[in-house]
VEXKOL-951917 format. One record per residue (C-alpha): x, z, y. Coordinates in nm, 4 decimals, decimal comma, always signed. Layout:
BEGIN
X; Z; Y
...
//
This chain:
BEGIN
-2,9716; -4,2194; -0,2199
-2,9764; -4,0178; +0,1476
-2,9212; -3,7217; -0,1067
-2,6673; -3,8106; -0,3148
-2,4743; -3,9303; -0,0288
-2,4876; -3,5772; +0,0837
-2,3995; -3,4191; -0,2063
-2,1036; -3,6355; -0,2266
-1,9925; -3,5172; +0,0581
-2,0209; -3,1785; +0,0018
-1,8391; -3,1847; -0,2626
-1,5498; -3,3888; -0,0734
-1,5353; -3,0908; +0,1633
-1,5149; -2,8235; -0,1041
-1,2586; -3,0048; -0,2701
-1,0409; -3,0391; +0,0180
-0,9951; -2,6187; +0,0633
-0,7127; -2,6902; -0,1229
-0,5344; -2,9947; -0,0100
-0,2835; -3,1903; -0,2167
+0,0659; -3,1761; -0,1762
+0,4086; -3,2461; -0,3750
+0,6703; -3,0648; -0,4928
+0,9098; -3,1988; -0,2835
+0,7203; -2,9961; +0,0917
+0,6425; -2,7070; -0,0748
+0,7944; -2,4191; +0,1336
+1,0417; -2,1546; -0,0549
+0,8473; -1,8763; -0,1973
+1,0608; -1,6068; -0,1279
+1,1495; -1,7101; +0,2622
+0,8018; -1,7413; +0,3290
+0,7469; -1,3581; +0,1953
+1,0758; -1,2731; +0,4043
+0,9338; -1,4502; +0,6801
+0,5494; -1,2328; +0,6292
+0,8287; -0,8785; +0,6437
+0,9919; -0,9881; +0,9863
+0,6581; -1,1099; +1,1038
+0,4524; -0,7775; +1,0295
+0,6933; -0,5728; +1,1988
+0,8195; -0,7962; +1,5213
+0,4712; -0,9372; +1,6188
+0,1094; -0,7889; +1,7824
-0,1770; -0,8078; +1,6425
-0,5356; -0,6899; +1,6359
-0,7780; -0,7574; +1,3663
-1,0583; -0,6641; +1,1263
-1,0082; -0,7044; +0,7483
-1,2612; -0,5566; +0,4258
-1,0534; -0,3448; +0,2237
-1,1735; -0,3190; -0,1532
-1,0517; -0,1384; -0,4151
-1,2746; -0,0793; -0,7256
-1,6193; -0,0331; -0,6275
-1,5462; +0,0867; -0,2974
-1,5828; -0,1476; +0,0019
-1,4388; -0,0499; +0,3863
-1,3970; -0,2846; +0,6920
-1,1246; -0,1817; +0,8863
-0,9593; -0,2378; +1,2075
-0,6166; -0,2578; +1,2445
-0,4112; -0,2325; +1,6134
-0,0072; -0,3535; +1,5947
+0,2414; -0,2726; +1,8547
+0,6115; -0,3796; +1,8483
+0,8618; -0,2431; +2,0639
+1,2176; -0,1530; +2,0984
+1,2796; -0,2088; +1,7235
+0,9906; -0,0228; +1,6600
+0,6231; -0,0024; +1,5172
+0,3259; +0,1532; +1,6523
-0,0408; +0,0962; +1,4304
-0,3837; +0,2255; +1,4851
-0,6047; +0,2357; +1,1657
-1,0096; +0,2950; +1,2662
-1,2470; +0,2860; +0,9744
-1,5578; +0,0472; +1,0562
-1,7947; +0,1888; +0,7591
-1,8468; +0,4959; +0,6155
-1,7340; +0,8194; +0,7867
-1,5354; +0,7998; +1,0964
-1,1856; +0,8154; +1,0493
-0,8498; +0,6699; +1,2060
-0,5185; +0,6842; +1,1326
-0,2564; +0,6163; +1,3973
+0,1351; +0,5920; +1,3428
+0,4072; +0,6661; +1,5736
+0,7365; +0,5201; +1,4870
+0,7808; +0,7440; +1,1230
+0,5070; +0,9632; +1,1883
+0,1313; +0,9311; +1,0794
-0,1620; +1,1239; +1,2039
-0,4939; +1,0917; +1,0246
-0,8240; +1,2356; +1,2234
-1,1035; +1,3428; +1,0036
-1,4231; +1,4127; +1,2708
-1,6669; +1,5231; +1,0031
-1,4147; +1,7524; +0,8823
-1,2516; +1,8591; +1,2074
-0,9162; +1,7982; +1,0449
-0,5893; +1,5614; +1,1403
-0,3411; +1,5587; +0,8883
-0,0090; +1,4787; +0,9819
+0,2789; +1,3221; +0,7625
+0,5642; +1,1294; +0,7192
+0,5343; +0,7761; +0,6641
+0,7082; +0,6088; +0,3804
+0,6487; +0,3114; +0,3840
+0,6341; +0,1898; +0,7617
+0,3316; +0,0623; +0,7875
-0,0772; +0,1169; +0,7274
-0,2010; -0,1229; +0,5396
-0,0929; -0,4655; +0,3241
+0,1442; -0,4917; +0,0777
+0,4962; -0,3055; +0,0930
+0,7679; -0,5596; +0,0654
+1,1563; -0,5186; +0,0510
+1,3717; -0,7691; +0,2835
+1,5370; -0,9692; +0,1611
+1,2608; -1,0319; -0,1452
+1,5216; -1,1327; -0,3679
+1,6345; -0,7934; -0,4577
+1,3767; -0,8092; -0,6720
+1,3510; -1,1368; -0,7903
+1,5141; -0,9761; -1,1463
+1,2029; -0,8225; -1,2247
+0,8974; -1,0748; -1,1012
+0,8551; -1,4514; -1,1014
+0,7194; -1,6126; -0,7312
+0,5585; -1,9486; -0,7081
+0,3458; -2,1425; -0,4381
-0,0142; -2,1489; -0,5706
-0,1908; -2,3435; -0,3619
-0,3489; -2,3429; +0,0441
-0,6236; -2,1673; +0,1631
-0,8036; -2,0784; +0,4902
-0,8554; -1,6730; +0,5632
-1,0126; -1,5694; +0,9274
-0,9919; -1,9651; +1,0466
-0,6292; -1,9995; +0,9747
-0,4273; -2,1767; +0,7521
-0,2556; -2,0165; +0,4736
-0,0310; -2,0616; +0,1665
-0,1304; -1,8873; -0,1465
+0,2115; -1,7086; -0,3252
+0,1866; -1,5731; -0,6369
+0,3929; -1,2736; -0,7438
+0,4056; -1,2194; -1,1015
+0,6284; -0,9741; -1,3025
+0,8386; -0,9768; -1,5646
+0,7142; -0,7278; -1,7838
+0,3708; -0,4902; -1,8938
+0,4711; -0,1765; -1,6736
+0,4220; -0,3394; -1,3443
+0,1258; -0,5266; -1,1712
+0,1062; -0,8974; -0,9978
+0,0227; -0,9637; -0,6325
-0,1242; -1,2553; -0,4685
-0,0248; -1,3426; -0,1305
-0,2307; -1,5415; +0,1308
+0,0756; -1,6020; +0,4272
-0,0666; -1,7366; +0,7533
+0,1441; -2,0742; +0,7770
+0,2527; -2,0896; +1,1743
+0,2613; -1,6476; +1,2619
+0,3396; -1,5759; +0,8834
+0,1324; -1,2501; +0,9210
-0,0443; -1,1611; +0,5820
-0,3945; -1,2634; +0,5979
-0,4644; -1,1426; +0,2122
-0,3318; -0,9787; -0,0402
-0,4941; -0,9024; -0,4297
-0,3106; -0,6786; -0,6638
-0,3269; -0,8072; -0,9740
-0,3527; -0,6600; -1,3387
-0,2303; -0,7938; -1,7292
-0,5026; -1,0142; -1,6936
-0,5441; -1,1746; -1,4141
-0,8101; -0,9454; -1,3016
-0,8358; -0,8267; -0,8775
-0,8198; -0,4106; -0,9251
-0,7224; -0,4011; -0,4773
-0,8102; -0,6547; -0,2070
-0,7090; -0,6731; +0,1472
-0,8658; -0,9378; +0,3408
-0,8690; -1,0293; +0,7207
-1,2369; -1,2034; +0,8876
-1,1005; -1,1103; +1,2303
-0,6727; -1,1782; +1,3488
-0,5826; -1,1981; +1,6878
-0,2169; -1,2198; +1,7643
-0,1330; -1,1267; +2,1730
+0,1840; -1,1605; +2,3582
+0,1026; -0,7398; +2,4235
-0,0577; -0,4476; +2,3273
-0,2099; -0,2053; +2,5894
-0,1044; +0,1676; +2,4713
-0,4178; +0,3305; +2,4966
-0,5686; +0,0767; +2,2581
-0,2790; +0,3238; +2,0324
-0,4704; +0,6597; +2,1409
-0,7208; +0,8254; +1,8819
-1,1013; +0,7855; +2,0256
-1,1257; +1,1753; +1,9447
-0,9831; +1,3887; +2,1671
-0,9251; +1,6172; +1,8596
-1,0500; +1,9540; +2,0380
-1,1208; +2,2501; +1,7747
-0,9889; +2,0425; +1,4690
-0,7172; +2,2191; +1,2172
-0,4133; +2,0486; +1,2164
-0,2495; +2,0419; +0,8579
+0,1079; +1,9346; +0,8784
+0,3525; +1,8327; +0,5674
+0,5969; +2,1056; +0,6298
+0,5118; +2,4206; +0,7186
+0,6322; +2,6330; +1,0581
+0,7271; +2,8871; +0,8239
+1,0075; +2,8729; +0,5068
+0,8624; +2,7780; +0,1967
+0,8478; +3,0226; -0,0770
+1,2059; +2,8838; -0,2789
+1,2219; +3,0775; -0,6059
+1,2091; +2,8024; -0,7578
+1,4445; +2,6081; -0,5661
+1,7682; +2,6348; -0,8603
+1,5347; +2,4299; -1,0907
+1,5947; +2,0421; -1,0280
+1,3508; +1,7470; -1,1909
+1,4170; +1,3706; -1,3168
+1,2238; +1,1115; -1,4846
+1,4531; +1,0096; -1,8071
+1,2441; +0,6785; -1,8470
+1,1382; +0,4504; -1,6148
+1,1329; +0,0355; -1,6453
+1,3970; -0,1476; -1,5518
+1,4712; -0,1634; -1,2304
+1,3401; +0,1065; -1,0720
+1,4948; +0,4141; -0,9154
+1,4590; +0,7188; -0,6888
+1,4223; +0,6339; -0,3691
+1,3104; +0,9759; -0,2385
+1,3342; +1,3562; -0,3245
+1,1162; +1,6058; -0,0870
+0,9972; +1,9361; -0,1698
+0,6584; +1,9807; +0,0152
+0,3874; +2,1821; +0,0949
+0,0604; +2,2262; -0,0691
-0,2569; +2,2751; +0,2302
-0,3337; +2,5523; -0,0011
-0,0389; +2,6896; -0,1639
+0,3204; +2,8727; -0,0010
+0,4893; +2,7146; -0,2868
+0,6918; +2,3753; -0,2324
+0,5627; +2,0644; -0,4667
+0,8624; +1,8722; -0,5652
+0,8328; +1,5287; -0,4663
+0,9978; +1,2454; -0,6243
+0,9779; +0,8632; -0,5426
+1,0899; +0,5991; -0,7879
+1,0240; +0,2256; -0,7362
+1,1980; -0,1181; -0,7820
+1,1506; -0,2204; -0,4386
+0,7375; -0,3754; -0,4571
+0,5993; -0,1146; -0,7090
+0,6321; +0,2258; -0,6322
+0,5169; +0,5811; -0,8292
+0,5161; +0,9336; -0,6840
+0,6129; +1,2469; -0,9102
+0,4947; +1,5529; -0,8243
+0,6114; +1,8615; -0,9915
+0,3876; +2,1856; -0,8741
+0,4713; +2,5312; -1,0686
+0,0978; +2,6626; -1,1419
+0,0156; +3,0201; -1,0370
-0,3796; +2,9445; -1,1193
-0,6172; +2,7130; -1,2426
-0,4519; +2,3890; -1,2050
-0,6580; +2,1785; -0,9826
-0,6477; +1,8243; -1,2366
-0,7216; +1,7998; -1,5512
-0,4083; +1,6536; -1,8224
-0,4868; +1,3468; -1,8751
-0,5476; +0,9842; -1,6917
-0,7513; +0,8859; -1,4656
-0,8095; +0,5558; -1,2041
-0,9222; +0,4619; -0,9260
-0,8834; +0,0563; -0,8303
-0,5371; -0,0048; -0,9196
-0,4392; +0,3575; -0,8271
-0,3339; +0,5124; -1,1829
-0,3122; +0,8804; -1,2338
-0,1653; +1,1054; -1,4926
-0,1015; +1,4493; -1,5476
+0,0653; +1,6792; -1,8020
+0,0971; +2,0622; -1,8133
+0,4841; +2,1641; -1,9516
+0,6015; +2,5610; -1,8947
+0,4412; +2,6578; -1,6320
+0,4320; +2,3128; -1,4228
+0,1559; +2,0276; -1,3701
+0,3870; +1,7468; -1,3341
+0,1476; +1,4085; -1,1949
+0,2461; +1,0495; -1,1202
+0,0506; +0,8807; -0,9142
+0,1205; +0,4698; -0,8869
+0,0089; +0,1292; -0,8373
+0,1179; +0,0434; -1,1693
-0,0417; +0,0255; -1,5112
-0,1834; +0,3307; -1,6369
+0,1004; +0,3462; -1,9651
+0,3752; +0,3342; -1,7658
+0,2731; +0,6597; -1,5233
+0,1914; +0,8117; -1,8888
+0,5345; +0,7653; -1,9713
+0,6955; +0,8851; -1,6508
+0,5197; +1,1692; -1,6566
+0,6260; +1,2675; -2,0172
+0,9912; +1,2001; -1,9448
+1,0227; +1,4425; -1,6518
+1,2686; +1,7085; -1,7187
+1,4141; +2,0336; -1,5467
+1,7902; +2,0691; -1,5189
+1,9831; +2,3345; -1,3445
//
């Protein structure tokens, strides 16, 4: 009897993760994921989260600075080589020790890590479906569970775990056809301060003897090729170019046209590189997590798009590109 008692109330606890609730005090989906945008940007934070996508498994530290209307992040890997990433503002700089390297680039997307949302979320509320799920705990806090599911087969679904009193985004799972997790972001460690010291925003390397690789170069690209323009001709509804770059290869004089299309939550890169050698990847598809690839060879070019989105509907971007004048 002592042990049934206790495995009745086990099971009492374990039932009660997710507690009951009505309709009627459910919050509104899409404020709450409004609410999570403002929240990621305005407030500071410091915290450890275990990044997975496929097989691959990282723990992470993340360092968040507002100020002034803007963001400052520091990125430090945990596991595996030693690496950090640090933005400033729209600028990212990512130190590789065991390489001697920092890369620096523009950043896109304004922030490190966790999903990218638009604000306000309904400017996309044509093309996915959002719904409360349920409530969770994540890192000892309280959290409702949104889910994010779209509308059609050329896009993934997210699910959302949204700390309910800071709003900050204590999980996130992207989502395939089926249900099944292909990325995972998930915090065991958030601590949200009234301030963040700035040298807990300074790189633990001091960087001395590394090669800095920057996205454009101090010299003018090599332009021949600069009369021939690129589009996609298909894409699913909804999306659009949001931005056109030529850039540099870390190899290569010759500018890599750069195209960004997405419908405001899913987004895929274009890149259209004339080939003067051996291209690098192989035609075809390939994946990595949710990360699809594909890559076609067409006059002279290797044209690859690169997305979080089902592996058909980078295969079909990439066909439609075409050169106009």
């Amino acid at each position: 009897m002592k042990y049934q008692s206790l495995y009745l109330l086990a099971a009492l606890l374990v039932g009660s993760v997710h507690s009951v609730y009505s309709a009627d005090n459910l919050p509104d989906p899409q404020v709450l994921i409004d609410e999570m945008s403002t929240a990621s940007r305005s407030l500071n934070y410091d915290g450890v989260f275990v990044y997975t996508l496929g097989n691959q498994i990282d723990t992470m530290r993340i360092i968040h600075k507002s100020g002034n209307g803007e963001s400052y992040e520091r990125l430090i890997s945990l596991t595996g080589h030693a690496r950090e990433v640090i933005r400033d503002k729209d600028q990212v700089r990512c130190y590789f020790p065991e390489n001697k390297a920092v890369v620096v680039e523009k950043s896109r997307l304004g922030k490190l890590i966790s999903t990218y949302l638009p604000q306000p979320i309904k400017s996309i509320s044509d093309f996915y479906i959002f719904e409360i799920a349920g409530e969770d705990r994540i890192a000892g806090l309280d959290a409702w569970i949104i889910n994010i599911r779209p509308i059609d087969k050329y896009r993934y679904g997210y699910q959302l775990w949204i700390d309910k009193e800071s709003r900050l985004l204590l999980k996130s799972e992207l989502k395939n056809q089926l249900g099944v997790t292909l990325e995972q972001i998930m915090f065991a460690q958030l601590n949200i301060l009234d301030d963040i010291d700035d040298s807990l925003l300074e790189p633990s390397t001091a960087a001395e003897g590394f090669t800095w690789y920057k996205n454009t170069p101090n010299e003018p690209l090599d332009t021949n090729e600069s009369d021939k323009q690129w589009k996609v001709t298909w894409m699913p509804a909804g999306f659009s170019m949001s931005e056109q770059s030529k850039e540099p290869m870390l190899t290569s004089r010759m500018p890599v046209e750069h195209l960004v299309y997405s419908d405001g939550l899913a987004m895929v890169s274009i890149y259209v590189e004339k080939l003067n050698q051996q291209p690098d990847i192989i035609a075809g598809a390939s994946n990595f997590g949710g990360v699809n690839t594909y890559a076609v060879f067409a006059g002279g070019y290797q044209i690859t798009a690169v997305g979080e989105v089902p592996k058909s509907t980078v295969k079909l971007m990439a066909d439609s590109v075409k050169s106009y004048h």
